[in-house]
Every structure is written in structure tokens, then in C-alpha cells.
PyMOL Python script that loads the backbone (N, CA, C, O; Angstrom):
from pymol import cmd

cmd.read_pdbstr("""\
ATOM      1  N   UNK A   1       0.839  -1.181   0.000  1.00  0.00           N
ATOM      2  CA  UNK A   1       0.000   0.000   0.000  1.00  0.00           C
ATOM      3  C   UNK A   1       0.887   1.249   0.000  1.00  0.00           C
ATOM      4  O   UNK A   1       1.641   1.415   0.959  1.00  0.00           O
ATOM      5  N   UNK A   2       0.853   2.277  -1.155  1.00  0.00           N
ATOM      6  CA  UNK A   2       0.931   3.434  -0.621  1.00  0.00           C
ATOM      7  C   UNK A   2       1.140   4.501   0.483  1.00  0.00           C
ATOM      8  O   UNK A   2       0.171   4.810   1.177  1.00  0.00           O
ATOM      9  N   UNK A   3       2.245   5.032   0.670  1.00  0.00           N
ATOM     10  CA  UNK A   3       2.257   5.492   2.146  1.00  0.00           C
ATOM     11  C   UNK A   3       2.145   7.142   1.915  1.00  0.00           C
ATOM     12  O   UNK A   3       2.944   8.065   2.073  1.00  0.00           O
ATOM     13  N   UNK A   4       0.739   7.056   1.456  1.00  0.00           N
ATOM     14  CA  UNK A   4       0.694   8.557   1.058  1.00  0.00           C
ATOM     15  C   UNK A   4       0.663   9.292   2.212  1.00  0.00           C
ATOM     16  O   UNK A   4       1.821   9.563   2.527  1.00  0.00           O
ATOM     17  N   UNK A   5      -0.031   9.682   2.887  1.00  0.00           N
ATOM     18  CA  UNK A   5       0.757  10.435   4.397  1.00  0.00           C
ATOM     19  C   UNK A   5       2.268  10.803   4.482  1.00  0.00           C
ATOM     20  O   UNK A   5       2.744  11.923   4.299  1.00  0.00           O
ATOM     21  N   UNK A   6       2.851   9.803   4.753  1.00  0.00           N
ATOM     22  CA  UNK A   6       4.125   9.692   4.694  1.00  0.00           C
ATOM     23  C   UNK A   6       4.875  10.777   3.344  1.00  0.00           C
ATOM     24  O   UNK A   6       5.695  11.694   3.293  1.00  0.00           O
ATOM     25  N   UNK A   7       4.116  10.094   2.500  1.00  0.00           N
ATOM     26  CA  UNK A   7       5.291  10.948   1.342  1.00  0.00           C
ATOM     27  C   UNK A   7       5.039  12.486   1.663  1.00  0.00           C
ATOM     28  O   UNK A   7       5.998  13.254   1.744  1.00  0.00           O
ATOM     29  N   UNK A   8       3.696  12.934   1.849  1.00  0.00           N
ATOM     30  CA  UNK A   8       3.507  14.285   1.798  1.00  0.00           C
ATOM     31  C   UNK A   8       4.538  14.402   3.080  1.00  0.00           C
ATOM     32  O   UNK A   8       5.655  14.888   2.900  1.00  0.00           O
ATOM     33  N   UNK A   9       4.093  13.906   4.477  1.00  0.00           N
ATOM     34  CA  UNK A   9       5.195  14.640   5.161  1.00  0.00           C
ATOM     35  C   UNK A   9       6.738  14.528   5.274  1.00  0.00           C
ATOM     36  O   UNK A   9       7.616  15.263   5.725  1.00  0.00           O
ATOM     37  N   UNK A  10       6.719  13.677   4.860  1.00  0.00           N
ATOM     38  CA  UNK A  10       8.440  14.220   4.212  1.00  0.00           C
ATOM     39  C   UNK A  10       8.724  15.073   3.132  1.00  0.00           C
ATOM     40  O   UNK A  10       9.734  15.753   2.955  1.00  0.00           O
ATOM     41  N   UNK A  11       7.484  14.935   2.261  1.00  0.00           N
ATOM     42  CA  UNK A  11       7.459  16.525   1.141  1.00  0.00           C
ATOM     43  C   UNK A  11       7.450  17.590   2.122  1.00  0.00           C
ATOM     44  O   UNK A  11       8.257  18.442   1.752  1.00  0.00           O
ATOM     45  N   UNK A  12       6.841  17.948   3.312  1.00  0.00           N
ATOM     46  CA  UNK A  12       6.725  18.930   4.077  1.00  0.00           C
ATOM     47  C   UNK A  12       8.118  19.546   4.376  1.00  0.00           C
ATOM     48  O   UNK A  12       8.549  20.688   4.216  1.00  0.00           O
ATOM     49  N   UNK A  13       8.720  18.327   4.901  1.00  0.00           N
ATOM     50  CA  UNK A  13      10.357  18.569   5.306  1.00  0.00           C
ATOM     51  C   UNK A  13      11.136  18.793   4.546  1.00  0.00           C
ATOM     52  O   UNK A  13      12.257  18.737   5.050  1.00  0.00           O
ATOM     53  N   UNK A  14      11.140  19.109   3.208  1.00  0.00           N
ATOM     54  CA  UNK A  14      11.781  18.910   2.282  1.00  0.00           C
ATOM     55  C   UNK A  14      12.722  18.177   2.369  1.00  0.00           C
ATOM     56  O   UNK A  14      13.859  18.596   2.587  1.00  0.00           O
ATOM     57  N   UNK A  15      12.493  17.217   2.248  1.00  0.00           N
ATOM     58  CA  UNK A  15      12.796  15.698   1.499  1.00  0.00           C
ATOM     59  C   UNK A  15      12.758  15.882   0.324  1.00  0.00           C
ATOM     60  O   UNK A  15      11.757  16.429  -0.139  1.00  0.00           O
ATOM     61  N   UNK A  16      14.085  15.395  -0.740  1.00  0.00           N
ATOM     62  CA  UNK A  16      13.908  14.881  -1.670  1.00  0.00           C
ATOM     63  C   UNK A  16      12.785  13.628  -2.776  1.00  0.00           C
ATOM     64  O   UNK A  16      12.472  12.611  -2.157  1.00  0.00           O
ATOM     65  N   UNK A  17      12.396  13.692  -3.848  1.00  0.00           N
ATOM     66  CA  UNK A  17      11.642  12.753  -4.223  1.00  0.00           C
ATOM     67  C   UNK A  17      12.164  11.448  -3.725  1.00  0.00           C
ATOM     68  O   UNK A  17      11.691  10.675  -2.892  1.00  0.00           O
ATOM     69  N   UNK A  18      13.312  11.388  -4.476  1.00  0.00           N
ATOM     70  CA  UNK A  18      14.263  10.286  -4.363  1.00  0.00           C
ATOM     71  C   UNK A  18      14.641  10.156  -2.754  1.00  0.00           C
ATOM     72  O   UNK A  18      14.650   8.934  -2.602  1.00  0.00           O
ATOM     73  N   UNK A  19      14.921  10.680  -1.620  1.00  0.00           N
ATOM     74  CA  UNK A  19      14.922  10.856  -0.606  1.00  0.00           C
ATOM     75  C   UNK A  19      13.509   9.912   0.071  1.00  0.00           C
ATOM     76  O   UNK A  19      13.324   9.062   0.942  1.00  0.00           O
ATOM     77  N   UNK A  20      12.918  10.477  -0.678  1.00  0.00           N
ATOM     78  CA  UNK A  20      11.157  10.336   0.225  1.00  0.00           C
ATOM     79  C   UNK A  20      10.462   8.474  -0.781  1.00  0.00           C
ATOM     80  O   UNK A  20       9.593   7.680  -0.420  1.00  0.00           O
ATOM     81  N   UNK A  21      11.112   8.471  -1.681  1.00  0.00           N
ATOM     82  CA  UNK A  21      10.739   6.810  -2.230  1.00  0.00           C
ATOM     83  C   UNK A  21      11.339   5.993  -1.728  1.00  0.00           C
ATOM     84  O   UNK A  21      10.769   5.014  -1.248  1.00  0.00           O
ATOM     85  N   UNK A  22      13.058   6.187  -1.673  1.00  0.00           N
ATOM     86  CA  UNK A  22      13.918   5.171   0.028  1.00  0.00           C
ATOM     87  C   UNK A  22      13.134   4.966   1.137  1.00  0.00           C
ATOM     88  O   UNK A  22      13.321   3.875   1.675  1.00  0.00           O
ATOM     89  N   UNK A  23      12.490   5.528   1.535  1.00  0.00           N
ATOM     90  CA  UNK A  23      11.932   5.786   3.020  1.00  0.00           C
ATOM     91  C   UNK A  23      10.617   5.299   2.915  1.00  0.00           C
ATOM     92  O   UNK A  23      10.026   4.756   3.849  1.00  0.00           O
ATOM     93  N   UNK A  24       9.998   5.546   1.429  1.00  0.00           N
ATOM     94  CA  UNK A  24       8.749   4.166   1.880  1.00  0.00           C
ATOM     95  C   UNK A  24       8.670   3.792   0.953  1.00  0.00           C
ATOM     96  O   UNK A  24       7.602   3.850   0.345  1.00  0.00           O
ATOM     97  N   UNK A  25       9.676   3.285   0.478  1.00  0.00           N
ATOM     98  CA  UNK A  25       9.688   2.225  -0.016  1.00  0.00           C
ATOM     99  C   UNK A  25       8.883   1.689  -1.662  1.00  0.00           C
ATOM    100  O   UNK A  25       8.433   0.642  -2.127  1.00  0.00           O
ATOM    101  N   UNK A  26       9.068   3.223  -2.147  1.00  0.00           N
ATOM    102  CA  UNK A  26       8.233   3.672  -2.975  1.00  0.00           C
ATOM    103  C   UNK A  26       8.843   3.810  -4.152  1.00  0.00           C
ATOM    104  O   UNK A  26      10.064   3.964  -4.113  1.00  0.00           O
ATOM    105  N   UNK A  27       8.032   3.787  -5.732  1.00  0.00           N
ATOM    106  CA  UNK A  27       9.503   4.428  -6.485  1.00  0.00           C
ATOM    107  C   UNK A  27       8.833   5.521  -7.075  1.00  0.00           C
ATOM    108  O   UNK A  27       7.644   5.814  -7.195  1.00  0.00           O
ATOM    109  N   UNK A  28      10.133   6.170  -7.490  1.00  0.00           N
ATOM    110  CA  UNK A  28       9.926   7.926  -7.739  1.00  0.00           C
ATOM    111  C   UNK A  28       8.876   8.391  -8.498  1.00  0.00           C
ATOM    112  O   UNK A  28       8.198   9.418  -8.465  1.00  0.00           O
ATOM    113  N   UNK A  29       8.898   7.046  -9.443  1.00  0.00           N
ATOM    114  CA  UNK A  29       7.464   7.982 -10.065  1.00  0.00           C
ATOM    115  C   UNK A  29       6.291   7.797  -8.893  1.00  0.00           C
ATOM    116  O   UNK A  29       5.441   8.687  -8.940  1.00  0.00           O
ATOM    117  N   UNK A  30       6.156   7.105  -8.169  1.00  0.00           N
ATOM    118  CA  UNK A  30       5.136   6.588  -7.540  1.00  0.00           C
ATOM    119  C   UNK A  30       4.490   8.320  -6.576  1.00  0.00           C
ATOM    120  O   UNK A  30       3.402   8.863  -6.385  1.00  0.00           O
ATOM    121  N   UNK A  31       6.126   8.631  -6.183  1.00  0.00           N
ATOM    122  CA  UNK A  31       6.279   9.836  -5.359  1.00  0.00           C
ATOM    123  C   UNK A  31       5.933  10.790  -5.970  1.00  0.00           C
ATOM    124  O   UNK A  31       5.167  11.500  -5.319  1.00  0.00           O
ATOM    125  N   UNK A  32       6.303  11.377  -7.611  1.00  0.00           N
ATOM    126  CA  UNK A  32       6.049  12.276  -8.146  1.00  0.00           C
ATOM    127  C   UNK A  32       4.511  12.537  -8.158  1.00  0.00           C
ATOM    128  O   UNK A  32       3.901  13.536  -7.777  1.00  0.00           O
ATOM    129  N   UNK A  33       3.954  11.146  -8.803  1.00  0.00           N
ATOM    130  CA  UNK A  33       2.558  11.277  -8.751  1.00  0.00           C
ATOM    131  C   UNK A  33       1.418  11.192  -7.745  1.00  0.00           C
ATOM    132  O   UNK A  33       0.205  11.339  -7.893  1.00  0.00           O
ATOM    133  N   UNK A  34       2.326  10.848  -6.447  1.00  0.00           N
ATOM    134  CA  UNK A  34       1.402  11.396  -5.186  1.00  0.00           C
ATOM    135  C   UNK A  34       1.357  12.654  -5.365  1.00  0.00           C
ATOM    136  O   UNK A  34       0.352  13.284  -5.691  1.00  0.00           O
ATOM    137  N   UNK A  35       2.861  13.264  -5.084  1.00  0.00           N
ATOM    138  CA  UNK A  35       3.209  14.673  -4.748  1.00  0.00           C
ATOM    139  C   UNK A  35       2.044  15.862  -5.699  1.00  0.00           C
ATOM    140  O   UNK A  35       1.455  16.848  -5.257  1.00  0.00           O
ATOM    141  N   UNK A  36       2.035  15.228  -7.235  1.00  0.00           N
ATOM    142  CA  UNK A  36       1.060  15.688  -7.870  1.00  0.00           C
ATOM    143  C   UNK A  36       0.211  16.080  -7.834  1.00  0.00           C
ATOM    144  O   UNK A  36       0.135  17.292  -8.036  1.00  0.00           O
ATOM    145  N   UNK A  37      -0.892  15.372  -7.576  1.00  0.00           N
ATOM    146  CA  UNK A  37      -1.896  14.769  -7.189  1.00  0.00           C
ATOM    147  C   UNK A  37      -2.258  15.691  -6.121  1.00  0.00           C
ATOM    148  O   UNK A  37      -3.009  16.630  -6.386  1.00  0.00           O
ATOM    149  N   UNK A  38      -1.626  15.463  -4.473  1.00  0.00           N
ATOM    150  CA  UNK A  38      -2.125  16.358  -3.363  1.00  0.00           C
ATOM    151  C   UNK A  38      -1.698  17.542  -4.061  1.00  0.00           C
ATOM    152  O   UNK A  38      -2.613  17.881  -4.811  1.00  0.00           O
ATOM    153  N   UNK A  39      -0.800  18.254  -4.140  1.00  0.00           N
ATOM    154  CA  UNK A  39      -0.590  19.926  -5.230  1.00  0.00           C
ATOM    155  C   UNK A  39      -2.307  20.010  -5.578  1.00  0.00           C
ATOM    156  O   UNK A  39      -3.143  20.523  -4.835  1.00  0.00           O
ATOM    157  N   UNK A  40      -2.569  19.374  -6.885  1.00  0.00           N
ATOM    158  CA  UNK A  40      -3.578  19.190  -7.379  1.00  0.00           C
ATOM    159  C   UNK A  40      -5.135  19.394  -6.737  1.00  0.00           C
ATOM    160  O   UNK A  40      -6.076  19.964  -7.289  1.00  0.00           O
ATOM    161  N   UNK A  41      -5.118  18.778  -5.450  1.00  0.00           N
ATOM    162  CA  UNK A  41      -6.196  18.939  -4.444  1.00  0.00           C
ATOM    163  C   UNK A  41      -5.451  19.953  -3.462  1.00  0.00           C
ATOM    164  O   UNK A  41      -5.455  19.351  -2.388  1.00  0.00           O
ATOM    165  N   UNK A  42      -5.040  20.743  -3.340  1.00  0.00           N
ATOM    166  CA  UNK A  42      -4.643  21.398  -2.643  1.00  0.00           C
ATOM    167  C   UNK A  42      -3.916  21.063  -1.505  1.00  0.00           C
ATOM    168  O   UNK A  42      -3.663  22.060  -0.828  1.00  0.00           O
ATOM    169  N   UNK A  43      -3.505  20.058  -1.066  1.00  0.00           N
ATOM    170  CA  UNK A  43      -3.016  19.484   0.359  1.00  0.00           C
ATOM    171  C   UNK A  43      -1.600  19.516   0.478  1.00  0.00           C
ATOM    172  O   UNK A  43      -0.862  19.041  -0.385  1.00  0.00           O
ATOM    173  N   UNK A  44      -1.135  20.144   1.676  1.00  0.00           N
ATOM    174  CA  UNK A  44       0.187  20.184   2.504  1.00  0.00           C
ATOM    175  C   UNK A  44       0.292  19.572   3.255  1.00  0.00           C
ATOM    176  O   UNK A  44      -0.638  18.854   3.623  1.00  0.00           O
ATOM    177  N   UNK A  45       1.618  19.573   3.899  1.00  0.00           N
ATOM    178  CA  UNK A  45       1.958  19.039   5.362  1.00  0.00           C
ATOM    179  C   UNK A  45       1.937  20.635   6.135  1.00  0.00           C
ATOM    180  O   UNK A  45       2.707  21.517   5.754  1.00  0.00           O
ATOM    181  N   UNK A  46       0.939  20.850   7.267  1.00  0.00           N
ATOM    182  CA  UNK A  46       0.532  19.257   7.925  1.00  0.00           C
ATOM    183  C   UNK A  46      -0.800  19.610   7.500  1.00  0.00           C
ATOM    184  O   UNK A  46      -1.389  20.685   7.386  1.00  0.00           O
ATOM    185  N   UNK A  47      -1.207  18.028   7.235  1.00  0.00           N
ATOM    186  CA  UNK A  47      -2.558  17.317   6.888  1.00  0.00           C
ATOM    187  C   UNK A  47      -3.628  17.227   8.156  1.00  0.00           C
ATOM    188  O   UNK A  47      -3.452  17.060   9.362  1.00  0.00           O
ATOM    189  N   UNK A  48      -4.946  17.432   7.252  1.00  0.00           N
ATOM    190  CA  UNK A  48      -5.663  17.271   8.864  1.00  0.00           C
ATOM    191  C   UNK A  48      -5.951  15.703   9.261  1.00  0.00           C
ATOM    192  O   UNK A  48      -6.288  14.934   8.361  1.00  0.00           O
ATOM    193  N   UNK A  49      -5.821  15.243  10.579  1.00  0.00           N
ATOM    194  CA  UNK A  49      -6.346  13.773  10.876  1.00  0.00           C
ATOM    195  C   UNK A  49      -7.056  13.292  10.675  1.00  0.00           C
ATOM    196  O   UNK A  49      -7.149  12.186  11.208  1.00  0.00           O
ATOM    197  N   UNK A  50      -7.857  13.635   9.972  1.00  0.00           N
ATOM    198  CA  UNK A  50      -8.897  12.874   9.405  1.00  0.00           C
ATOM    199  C   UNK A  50      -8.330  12.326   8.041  1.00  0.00           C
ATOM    200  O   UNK A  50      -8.881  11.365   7.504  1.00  0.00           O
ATOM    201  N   UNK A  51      -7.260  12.916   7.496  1.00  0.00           N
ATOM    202  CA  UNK A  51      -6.805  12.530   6.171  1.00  0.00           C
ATOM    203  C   UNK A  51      -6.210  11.361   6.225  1.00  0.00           C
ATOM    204  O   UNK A  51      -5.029  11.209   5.913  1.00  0.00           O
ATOM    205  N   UNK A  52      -7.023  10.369   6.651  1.00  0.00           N
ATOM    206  CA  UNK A  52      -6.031   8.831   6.516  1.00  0.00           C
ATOM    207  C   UNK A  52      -5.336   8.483   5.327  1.00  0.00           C
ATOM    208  O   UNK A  52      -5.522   9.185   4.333  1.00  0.00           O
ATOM    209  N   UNK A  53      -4.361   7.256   5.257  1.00  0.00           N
ATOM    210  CA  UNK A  53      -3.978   6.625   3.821  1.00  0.00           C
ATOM    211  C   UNK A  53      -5.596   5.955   3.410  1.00  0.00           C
ATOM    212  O   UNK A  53      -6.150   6.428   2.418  1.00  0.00           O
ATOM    213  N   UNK A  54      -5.996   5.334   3.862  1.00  0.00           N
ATOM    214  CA  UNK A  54      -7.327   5.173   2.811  1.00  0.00           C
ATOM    215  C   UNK A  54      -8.014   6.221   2.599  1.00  0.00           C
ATOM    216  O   UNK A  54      -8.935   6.077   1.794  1.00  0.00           O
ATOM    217  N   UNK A  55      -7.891   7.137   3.010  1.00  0.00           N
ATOM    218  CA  UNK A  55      -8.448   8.629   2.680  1.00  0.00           C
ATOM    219  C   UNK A  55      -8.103   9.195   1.634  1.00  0.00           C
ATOM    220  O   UNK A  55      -8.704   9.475   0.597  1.00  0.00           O
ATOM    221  N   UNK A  56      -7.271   9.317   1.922  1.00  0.00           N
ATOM    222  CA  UNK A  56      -6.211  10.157   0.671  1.00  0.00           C
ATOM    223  C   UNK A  56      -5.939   9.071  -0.145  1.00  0.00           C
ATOM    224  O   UNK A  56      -5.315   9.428  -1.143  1.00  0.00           O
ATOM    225  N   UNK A  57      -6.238   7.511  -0.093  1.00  0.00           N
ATOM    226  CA  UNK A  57      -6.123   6.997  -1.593  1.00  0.00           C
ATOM    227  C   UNK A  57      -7.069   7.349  -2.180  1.00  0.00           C
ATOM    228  O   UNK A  57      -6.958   7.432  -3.403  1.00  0.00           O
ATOM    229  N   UNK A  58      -8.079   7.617  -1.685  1.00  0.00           N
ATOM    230  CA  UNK A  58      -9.734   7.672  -2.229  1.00  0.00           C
ATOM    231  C   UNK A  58      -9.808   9.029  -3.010  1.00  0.00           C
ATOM    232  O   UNK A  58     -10.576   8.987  -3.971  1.00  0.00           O
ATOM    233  N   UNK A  59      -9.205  10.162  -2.811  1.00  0.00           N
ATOM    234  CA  UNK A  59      -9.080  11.405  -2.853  1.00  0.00           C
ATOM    235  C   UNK A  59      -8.043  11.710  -4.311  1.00  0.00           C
ATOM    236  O   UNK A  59      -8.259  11.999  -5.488  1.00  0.00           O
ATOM    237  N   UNK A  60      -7.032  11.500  -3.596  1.00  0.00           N
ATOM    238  CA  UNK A  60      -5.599  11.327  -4.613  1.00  0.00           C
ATOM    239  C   UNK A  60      -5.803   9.912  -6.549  1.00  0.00           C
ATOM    240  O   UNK A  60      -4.841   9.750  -7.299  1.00  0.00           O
TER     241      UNK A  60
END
""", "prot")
cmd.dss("prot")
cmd.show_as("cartoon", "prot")
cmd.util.cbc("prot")
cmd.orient("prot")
């Protein structure tokens, strides 16, 4: 599964793409096109709690 949470908040920290696909385990395009995607819907870090990973798969 997707660790979309995750990628955004290490996008928050500025983390690298490539930085932030090591770390879960993800690959870059996978990252680009999260990163996309939330841009797209408007979403930053920090996210509100309600924004779960099945949330934001549903969304994204």
C-alpha cells in the first residue's frame, strides 16, 4: 500500500523525491505522482487527521 501520508510529510520537510521513495519504499514515479496529485487537491503538510492513507487513496 501506498504510504501517502508519509510521502507528503516528508514533502513537508523537504525531502527529496528520491529521498522520500527510500523511506517508503516507494519508487519515484510513484512519489512524483502522489506529490502531484495532493498539489492538485490542494493538500500540505501538515494534513488534517482525518486525512487517513485510505483517505487520501480515495481522494488522490
Amino acid at each position: 500500500m501506498t504510504k501517502y501520508h508519509e510521502i507528503i510529510r516528508l514533502s513537508g520537510l523537504g525531502l527529496s523525491q528520491t529521498n522520500i521513495a527510500l523511506s517508503c519504499s516507494a519508487s519515484k514515479a510513484t512519489v512524483n505522482k502522489v506529490l502531484k496529485a495532493a498539489r492538485e487537491q490542494g493538500l500540505s503538510w501538515p494534513l488534517d487527521p482525518k486525512l487517513t492513507d485510505p483517505v487520501l487513496n480515495k481522494l488522490l
